[in-house]
N, C-alpha and C positions, 0 to 999 in steps of 0.2 A: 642874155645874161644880165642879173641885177647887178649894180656898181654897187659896193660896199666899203668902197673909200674912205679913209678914214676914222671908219669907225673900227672899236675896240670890244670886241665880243670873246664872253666868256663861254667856254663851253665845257659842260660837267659830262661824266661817264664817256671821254674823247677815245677811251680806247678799245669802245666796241662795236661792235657792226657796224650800227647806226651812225654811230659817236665820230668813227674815222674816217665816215664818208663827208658827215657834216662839214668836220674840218678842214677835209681838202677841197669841197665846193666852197665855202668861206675866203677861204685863204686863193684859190683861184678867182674869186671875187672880188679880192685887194683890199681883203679885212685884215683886221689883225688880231689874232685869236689868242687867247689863253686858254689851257689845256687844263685842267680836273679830272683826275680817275683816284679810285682806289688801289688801280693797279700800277706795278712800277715797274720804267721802262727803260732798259740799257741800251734804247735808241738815243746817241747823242745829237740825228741832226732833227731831233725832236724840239721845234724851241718852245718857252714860256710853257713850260710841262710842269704839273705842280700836282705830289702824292698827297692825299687826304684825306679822311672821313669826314664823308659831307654828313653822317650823322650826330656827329660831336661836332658845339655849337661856336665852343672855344677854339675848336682848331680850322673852322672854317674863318672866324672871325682874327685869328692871327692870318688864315692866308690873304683875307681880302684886303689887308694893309699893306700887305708885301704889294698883290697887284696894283693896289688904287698909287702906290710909290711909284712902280716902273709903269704906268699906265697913263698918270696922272688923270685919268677917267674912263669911263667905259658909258658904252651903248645902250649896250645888250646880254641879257643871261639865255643862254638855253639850257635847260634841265633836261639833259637827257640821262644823266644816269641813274640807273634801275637795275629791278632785282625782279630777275621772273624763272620761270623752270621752262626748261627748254626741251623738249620729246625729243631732241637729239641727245641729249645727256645720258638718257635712260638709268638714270639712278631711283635706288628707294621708290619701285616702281609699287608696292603694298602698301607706303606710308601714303602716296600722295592721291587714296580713295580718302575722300571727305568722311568715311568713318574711324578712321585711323590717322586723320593729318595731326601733329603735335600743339600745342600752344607754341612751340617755340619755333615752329616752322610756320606758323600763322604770326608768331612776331617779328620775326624776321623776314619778312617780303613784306610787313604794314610800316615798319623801321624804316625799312629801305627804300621805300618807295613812296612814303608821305611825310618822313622827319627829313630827311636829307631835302626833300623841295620844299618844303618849309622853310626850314634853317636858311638853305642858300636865297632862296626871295627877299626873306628878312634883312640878313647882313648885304646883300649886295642891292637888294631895293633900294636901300636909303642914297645910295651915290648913281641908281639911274635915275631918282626924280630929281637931280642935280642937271642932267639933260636934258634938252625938251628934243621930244620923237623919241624916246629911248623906248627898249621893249624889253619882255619876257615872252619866253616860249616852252610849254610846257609838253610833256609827252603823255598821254595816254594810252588805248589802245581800241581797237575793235570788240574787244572784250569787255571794256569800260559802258559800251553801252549794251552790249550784248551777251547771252551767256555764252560758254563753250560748248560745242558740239563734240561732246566725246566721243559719238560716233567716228572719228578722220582719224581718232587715234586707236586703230584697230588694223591689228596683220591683217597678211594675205589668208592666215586661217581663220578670220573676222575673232580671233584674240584679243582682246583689251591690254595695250601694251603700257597705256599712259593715261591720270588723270589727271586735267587741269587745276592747279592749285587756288581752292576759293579764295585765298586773300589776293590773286591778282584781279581776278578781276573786280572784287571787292574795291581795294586799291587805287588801282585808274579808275573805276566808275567816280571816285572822289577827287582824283586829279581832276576832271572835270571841273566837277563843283567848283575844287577852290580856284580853278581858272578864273571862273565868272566873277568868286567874290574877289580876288585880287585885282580883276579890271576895275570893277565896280567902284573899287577901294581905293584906287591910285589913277584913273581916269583925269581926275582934275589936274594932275603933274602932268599930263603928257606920257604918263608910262603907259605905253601898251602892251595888255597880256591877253594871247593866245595860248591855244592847244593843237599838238597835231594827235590824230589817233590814227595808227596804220596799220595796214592790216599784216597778215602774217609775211615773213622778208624769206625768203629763196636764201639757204645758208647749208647746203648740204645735205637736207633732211633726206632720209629715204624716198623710193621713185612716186613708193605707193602713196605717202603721206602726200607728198606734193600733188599727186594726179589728183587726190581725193578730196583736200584744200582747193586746188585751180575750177576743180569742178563747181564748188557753193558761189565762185565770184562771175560776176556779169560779164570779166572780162577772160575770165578762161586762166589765169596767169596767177602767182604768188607773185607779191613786189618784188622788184627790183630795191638797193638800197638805196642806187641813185634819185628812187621813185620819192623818197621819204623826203633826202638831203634838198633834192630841187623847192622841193614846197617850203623848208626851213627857210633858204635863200629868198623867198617873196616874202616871206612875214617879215624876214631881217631888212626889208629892203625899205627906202620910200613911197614904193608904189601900191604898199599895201598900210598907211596912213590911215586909211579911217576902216580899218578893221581891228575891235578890241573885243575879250569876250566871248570869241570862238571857238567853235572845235573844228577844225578838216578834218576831215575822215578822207584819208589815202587807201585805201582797202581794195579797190580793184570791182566796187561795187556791192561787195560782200552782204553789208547792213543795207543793201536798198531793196531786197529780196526775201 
């Protein structure tokens, strides 16, 4: 286990897969986390919970006052909240053929997945190059450097059930980038910024989907979320110090193939 003592990590999109694992590996860690979602949660022993649109730049910047108050500093940001279409939802399965995807369904997953991590690096950058070792951790995907195989999304009667929406991968293929340039950019503070890109997470999908997913990766398996949250925990830690600028690829092997 990394010791994460002491320090004060924020964490955006806390209330989804990814997001509430991160925070219970953190927080087992003997961090101290601050919670960011859009969604809002009638868990009272939820602490340091805070509802928001990280895409509004105003109301991000009135929250990070409140926090930096009861915080009086912080660490570390992790950006993991995001906007993606999910082959378990099975909705608007017509709209989301790239001949038919909307402007506003292409602006709405570019919104939410590169203004909201924008915004939040911006306002809360400024108070981690107030620390030295402090970091950003940003989320991409498997997708971000590769394209979708829409092949996995096809029934048992080889049906096309689902198509991957081009602006995600579009999207993270640019979380990347600004990974790079935000190390590049704030390097000389001591802030360091990573990326993790993971590959697809085990969340109830269908048998076949999964069989057919576990099949493309080296390791035979879809993640685990633990798979995700543990690697989060080494970037947030000390011992990953002289790593700035990266991407992990958590995938299961998927992109080495």
């Amino acid at each position: 286990m990394y010791s994460l003592k002491n320090k004060n990590i924020i964490v955006t999109g806390s209330e989804g897969l990814i997001g509430k694992s991160i925070v219970k590996n953190l927080i087992r860690n003997k961090a101290k986390v601050f919670l960011i979602d859009i969604k809002k949660t009638n868990n009272d022993k939820i602490k340091n919970y805070y509802y928001c649109d990280l895409t509004n730049k105003d109301l991000v910047s009135q929250l990070s006052k409140k926090i930096i108050k009861k915080a009086k500093y912080i660490n570390g940001l992790i950006n993991c909240a995001s906007v993606q279409d999910k082959i378990e939802d099975k909705k608007n399965f017509l709209n989301s053929k790239f001949e038919n995807l909307s402007i506003e369904s292409w602006d709405h997953m570019i919104k939410g997945n590169l203004n909201s991590l924008f915004i939040c690096s911006q306002v809360f950058g400024k108070y981690l190059i107030k620390k030295k070792n402090s970091f950003i951790i940003n989320f991409s995907s498997t997708y971000g450097m590769v394209a979708p195989d829409n092949s996995i999304y096809k029934n048992k009667f080889n049906k096309q059930i689902f198509y991957k929406n081009p602006a995600y991968p579009a999207s993270k293929g640019a979380v990347i980038s600004f990974t790079k340039y935000l190390a590049a950019y704030w390097g000389n503070k001591g802030l360091r910024v990573n990326c993790i890109s993971p590959g697809g997470v085990k969340n109830n999908q269908d048998k076949l989907f999964i069989k057919k997913y576990s099949e493309k990766t080296i390791l035979k398996r879809m993640a685990n979320v633990d798979d995700i949250s543990n690697t989060v925990n080494f970037l947030a830690s000390d011992d990953s110090n002289y790593i700035t600028g990266a991407n992990i690829v958590v995938d299961g092997g998927w992109t080495s193939i």
